[in-house]
C-alpha positions in Angstrom: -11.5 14.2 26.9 -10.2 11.8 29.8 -9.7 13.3 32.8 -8.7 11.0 36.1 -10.2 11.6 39.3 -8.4 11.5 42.5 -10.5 9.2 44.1 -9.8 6.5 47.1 -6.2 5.2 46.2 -6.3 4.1 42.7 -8.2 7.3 41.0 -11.3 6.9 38.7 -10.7 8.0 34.7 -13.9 9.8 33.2 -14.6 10.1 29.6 -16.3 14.1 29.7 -17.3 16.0 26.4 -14.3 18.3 25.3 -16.5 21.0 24.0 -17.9 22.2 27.5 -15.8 21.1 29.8 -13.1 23.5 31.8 -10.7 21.7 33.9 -9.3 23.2 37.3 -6.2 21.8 38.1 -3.6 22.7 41.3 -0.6 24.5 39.6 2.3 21.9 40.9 5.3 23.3 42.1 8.5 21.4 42.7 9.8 21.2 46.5 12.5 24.1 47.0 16.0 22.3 46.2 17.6 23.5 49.3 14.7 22.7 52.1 17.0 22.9 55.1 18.1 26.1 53.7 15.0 27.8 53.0 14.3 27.3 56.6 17.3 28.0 58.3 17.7 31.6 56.6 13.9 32.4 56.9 14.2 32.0 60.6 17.4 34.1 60.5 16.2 36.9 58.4 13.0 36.8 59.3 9.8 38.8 57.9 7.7 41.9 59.7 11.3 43.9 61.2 11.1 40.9 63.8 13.8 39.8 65.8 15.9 36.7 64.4 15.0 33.3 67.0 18.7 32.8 68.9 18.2 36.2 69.9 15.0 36.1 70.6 15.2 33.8 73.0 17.4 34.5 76.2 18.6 32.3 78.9 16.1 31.6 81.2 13.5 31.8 78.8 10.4 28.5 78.8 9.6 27.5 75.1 6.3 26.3 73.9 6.2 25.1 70.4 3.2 24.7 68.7 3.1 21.8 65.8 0.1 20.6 63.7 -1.3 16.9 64.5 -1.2 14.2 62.3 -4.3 14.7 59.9 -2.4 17.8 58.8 0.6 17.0 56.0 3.0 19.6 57.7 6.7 18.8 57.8 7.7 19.4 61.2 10.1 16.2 60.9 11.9 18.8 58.8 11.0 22.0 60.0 11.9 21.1 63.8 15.2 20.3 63.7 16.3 23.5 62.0 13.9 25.6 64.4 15.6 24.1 67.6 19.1 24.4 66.7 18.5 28.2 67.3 17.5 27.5 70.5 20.3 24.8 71.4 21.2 27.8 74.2 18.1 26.6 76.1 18.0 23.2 78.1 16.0 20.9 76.5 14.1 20.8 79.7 12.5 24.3 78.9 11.5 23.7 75.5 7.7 21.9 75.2 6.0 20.7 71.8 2.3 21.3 71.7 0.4 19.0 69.4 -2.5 21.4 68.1 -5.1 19.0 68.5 -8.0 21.2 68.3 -11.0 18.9 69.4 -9.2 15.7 67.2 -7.8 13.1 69.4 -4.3 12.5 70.7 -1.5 11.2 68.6 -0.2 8.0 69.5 3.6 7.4 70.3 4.0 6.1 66.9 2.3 8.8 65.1 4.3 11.5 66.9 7.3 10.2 66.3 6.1 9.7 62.2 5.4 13.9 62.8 8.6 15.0 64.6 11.1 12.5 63.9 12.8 9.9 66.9 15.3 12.0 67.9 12.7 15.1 68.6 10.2 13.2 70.8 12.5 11.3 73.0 14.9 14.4 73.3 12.1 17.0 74.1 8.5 17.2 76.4 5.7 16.5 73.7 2.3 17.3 74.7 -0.8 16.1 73.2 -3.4 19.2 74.1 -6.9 18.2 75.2 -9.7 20.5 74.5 -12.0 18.3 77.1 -9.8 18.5 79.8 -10.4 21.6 81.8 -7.2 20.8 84.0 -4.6 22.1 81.5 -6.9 25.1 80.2 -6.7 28.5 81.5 -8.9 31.4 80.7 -7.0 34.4 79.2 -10.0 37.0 78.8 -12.1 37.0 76.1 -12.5 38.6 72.5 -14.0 41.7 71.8 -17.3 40.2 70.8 -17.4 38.3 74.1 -15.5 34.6 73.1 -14.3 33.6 76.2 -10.4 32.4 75.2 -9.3 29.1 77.4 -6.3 28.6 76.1 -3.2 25.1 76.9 -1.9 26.3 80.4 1.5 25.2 79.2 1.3 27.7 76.1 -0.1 30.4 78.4 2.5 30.5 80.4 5.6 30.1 78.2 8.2 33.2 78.4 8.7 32.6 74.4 5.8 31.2 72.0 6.7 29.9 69.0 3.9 28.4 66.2 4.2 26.1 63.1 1.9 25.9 60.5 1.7 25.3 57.0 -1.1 27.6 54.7 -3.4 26.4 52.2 -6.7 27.9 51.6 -9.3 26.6 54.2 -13.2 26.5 53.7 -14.3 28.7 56.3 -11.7 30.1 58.3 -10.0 31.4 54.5 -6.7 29.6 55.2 -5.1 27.7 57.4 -1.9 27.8 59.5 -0.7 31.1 61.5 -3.6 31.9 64.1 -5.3 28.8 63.7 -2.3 27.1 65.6 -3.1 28.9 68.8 -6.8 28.8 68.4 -8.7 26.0 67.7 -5.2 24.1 67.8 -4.8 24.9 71.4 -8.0 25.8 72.5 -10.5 24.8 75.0 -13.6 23.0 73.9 -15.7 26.2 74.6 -13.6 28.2 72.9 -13.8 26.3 69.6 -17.0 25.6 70.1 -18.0 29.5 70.2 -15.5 29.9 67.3 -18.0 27.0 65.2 -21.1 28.6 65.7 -23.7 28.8 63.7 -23.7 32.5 62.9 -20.1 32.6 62.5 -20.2 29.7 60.2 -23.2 31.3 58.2 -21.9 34.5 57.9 -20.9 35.2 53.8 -17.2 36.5 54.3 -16.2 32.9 56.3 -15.3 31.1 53.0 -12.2 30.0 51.2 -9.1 32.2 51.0 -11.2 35.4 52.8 -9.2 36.4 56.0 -10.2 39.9 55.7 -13.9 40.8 57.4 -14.6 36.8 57.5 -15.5 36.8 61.7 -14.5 33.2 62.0 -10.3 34.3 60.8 -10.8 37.9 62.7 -11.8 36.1 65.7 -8.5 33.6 65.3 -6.1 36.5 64.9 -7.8 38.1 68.5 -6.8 36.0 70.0 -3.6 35.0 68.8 -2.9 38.8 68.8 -4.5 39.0 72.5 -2.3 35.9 73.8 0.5 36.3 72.4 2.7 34.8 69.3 6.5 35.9 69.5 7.7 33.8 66.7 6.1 32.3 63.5 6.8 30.1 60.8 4.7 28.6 57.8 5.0 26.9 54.7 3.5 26.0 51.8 3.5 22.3 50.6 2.5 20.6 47.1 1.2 17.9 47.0 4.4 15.2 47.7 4.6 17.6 51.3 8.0 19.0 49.6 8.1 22.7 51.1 7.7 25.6 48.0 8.0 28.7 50.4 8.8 29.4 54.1 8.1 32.5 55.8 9.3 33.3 59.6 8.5 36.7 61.9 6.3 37.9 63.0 2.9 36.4 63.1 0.7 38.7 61.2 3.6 39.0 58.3 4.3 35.8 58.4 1.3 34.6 57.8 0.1 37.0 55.2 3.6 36.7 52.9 2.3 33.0 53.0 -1.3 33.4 51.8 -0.4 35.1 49.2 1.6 32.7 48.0 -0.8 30.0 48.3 -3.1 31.6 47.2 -1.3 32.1 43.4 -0.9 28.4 43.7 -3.9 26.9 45.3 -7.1 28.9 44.5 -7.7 29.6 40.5 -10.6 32.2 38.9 -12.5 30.9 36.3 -14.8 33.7 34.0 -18.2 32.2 34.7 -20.7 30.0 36.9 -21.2 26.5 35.6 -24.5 24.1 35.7 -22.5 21.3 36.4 -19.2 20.6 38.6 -17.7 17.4 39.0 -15.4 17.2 42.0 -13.7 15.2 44.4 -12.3 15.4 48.0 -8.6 14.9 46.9 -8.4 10.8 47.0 -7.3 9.0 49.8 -6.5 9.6 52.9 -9.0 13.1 52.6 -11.9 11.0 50.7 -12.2 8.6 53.4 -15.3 9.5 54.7 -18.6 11.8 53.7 -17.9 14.3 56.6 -14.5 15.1 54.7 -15.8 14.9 51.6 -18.1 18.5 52.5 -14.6 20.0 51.4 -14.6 19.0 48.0 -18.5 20.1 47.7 -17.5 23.4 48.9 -15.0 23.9 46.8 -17.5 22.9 43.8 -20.1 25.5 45.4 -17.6 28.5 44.7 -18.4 28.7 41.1 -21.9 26.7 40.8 -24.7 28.3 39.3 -28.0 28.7 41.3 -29.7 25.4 40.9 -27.2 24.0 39.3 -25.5 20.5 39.8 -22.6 19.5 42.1 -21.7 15.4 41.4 -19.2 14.5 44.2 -16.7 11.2 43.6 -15.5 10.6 47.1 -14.7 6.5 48.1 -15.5 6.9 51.7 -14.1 4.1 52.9 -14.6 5.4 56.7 -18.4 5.5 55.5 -20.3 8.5 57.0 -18.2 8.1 59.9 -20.1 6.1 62.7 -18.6 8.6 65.1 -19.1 12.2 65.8 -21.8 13.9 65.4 -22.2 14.5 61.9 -24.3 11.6 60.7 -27.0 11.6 63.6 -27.5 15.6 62.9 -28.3 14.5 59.2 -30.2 11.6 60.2 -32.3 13.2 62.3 -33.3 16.0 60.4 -35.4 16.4 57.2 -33.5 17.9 55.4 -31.7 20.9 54.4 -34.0 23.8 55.3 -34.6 22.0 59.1 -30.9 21.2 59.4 -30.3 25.1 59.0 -33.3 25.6 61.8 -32.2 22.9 64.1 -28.3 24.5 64.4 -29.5 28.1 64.3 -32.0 27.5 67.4 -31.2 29.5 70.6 -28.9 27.6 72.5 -27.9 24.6 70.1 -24.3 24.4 69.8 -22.6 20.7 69.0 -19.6 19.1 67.9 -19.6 18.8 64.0 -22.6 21.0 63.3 -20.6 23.1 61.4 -19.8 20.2 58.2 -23.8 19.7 58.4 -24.4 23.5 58.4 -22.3 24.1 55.2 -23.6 21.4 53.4 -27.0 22.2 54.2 -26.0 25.6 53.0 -24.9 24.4 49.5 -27.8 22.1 49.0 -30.3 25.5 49.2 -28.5 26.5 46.1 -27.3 23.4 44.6 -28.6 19.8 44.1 -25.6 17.6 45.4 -24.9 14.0 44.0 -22.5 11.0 45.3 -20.5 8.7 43.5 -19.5 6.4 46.5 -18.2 3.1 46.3 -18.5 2.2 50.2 -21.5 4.0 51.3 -25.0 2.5 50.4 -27.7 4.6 48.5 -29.7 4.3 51.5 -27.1 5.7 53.6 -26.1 8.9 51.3 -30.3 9.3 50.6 -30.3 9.5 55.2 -27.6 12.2 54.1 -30.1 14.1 52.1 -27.7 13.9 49.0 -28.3 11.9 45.8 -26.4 8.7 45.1 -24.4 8.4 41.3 -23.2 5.0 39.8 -21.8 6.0 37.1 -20.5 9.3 36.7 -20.1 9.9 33.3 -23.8 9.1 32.5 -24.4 11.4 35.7 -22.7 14.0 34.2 -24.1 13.2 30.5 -27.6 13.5 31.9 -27.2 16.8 34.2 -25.8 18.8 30.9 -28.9 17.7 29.2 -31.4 18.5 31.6 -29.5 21.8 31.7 -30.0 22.3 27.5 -27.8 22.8 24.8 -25.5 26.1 26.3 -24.8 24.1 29.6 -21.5 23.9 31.0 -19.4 21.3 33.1 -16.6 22.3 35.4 -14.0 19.7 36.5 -11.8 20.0 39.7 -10.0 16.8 39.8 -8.3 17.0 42.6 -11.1 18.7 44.9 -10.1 21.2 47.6 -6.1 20.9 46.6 -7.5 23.7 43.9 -10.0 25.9 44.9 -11.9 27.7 41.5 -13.2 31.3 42.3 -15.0 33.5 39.9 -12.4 36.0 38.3 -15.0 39.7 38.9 -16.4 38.4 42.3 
C-alpha cells in the first residue's frame, strides 16, 4: 500500500506491505457551518449551571482574558470578537488580553495581530506575559503538594477572569486547553518549572489524554481552581483550524465536555502492540525541529511493543534547535540511562529537560530511528537516536529482524492521532 507521510511541506509517499500494516489516521471532521454561531450561543447558554457572560460581568468589573500564543493553532481571531461583544458594557480600558506565553517568547506586533485580528489589538490592552520577569508575577499560595503558584499580576488581580483555549490530547499534561491557560500559560518561571519536574514528568498516569490521577493535569486544575477561572471557553479544531465544537461555563465542565469530544476524534485504540511504528510529527510547521519531533515519538511509544522499533520521519528544518536547552542535555550525556540520572539528581531542574526525559524514557523500551533530511547523521547519533535514509528499506528491514508474525503500525500524521491500546 502507499501511504503519504506528513512530512516538512511537501509530504513523503511510502510504499509499506499491505498484509501487516494498520494505518492510524485523525478522523476529519468538517468546521461547524455556522462558527459565529456556535460561539455566540455557547457563551449564552453556557455549560456546568454557570452564569451566561453579559451577566456575568457587571459595571465596574476589570477583564483579563487569557488567549493562546502563536505556536498554538487556536482561533481567537474568531473567537474574540464574539466573546467581547458580551462585554461591550465594559470600557475597553478595563478589558486586558493575556498572551499565555508559558516560558515561549513574546509575540511580535505582527504576529499578534495574525492571532487576534487588527481591530482587537489596537482597540484593546494586549499583554505579552513573561515568565522571567518577576515584576509582573505575584505569588498566590501554593498547591497542596507545596508548588509555589506565581501567577501574571494583571490576571491576579482582575474582578472577572476569563480563559481561551482549544483541546487536543497533549503528551503529558493529557490534553491541552482549560487549566493549562492559567498555568504554565500565565505562570512564573518557578512555577512551571516545578510543574516540569522530573518526577512529575516520570510519573505513569502523565501521558496522553489522562487528566484523571496524572499529577502534572491535577496540579494545573489546583491551581486554576485555587486562583480563580469565572468564565471558560474551548474548542476543538481539525486540521484547516475550522472550529468542530465549542464549549463555554464553567471551567471544570467546560473543559471536560471538550475532552471528550476530542478525544472521540483525536486519540484511536488499536487491539494490539506492534514491533514496528512508523510516525511523523505532523509536517511542517510541527516537524521543524528534533525537539518537536519527541511528540510524534510519543505518540508512536503508546502502542510499541517492548524492544520494538519506533522509525520517526520528521524534516527538521530548525535542526535540533541550536537554542534551548535540549540539545546540550543530549550532548552531554551518554545516553539514555544517564540522561534519566542526570535530570532525576537532587536539585537539577532545567529548561527543556522534560523533551529529553521523555525521550530518554521511550528509548529504555524502544529503539528510535530518524528519517531527517536537514539534520546530519552525526548530529541525530549526538542525539542518541539512529539515523534512516530510506524509510521503506528501514521499515523492510525492522519487520524482518522482527520474523515472519511481525507487525507495522502507521500514524501518518503523528500526534494529530494519538493510537492507544483498546483493553489498557
Amino acid at each position: 500500500m502507499k501511504v503519504k507521510l506528513a512530512y516538512g511541506k511537501t509530504g513523503l509517499v511510502v510504499e509499506l506491505p499491505d498484509d501487516r500494516t494498520t494505518v492510524v489516521e485523525p478522523s476529519y471532521l468538517p468546521a461547524l457551518p455556522d462558527q459565529e454561531g456556535a460561539i455566540r450561543t455557547a457563551i449564552r447558554d453556557p455549560v456546568g449551571g454557570a452564569v451566561p457572560l453579559r451577566r456575568l460581568a457587571q459595571p465596574g468589573n476589570t477583564v483579563a482574558i487569557s488567549v493562546c500564543d502563536i505556536t498554538r493553532p487556536m482561533p481567537s481571531a474568531a473567537v474574540l470578537p464574539v466573546l467581547l461583544r458580551d462585554l461591550s458594557h465594559l470600557p475597553d480600558s478595563d478589558i486586558s488580553i493575556l498572551v499565555a506565553t508559558g516560558t515561549h517568547r513574546a509575540n511580535t506586533d505582527a504576529e499578534l495581530r495574525q492571532m487576534l485580528g487588527d481591530g482587537i489589538v489596537e482597540r484593546y490592552t494586549v499583554h505579552n506575559h513573561n515568565a522571567f520577569d518577576d515584576s509582573i508575577l505575584e505569588k498566590a499560595g501554593e498547591t497542596r503538594n507545596g508548588i509555589p503558584i506565581f501567577l501574571n499580576r494583571h490576571w491576579l488581580n482582575a474582578d472577572l477572569r476569563i480563559t481561551t483555549g482549544f483541546v487536543e490530547p497533549h503528551f503529558f499534561a493529557g490534553f491541552s486547553g482549560g487549566p493549562k491557560m492559567v498555568a504554565p500559560g500565565l505562570a512564573g518561571f518557578d512555577t512551571i518549572m516545578r510543574l516540569h519536574n522530573a518526577e512529575m514528568i516520570g510519573h505513569p498516569e502523565a501521558r496522553w489524554g489522562v487528566t484523571v490521577g496524572n499529577p502534572i493535569h491535577d496540579a494545573i486544575r489546583e491551581i486554576a481552581d485555587r486562583t480563580g477561572v469565572d468564565f471558560a471557553l474551548d474548542v476543538t479544531i481539525n486540521r484547516d483550524h475550522g472550529i468542530t465544537s465549542v464549549y463555554a461555563g464553567e471551567l471544570s465542565a467546560v473543559h471536560r465536555a471538550a475532552c471528550r469530544f476530542a478525544r472521540t476524534v483525536s486519540m484511536q485504540p488499536v487491539d494490539r502492540p506492534f514491533d514496528v511504528v512508523l510516525t511523523t510529527n505532523s509536517g511542517y510547521p510541527l516537524d521543524q525541529n528534533l525537539y518537536q519531533a519527541v511528540k510524534g515519538i510519543s505518540a508512536a511509544a503508546q502502542v510499541i511493543k517492548p524492544g520494538g522499533t519506533i522509525i520517526a520521519a520528521a524534516e527538521c528544518l530548525d535542526g535540533i534547535p541550536d537554542h534551548g536547552e535540549y540539545g546540550r542535555l543530549l550532548k552531554s550525556s551518554s545516553g539514555p540511562r544517564d540522561i534519566l540520572e542526570t535530570v532525576h539528581s537532587p536539585g537539577h531542574n532545567v529548561h527543556d529537560q522534560w523533551q529529553v526525559q521523555i525521550q530518554a524514557q521511550i528509548q529504555l523500551r524502544a529503539e528510535v530511528k530518524i528519517k531527517s533530511t536537514y539534520l546530519t547523521d552525526d548530529q541525530v547519533r549526538n542525539a542518541h537516536l539512529e539515523p534512516v535514509e530510506d524509510v521503506e528499506q528501514a521499515v523492510e528491514d525492522e519487520l524482518l529482524r522482527y520474523g515472519s508474525e511481525s507487525a507495522l503500525c502507521v500514524i501518518p500524521e503523528g500526534p494529530q492521532t494519538i493510537p492507544f491500546l483498546a483493553d489498557a
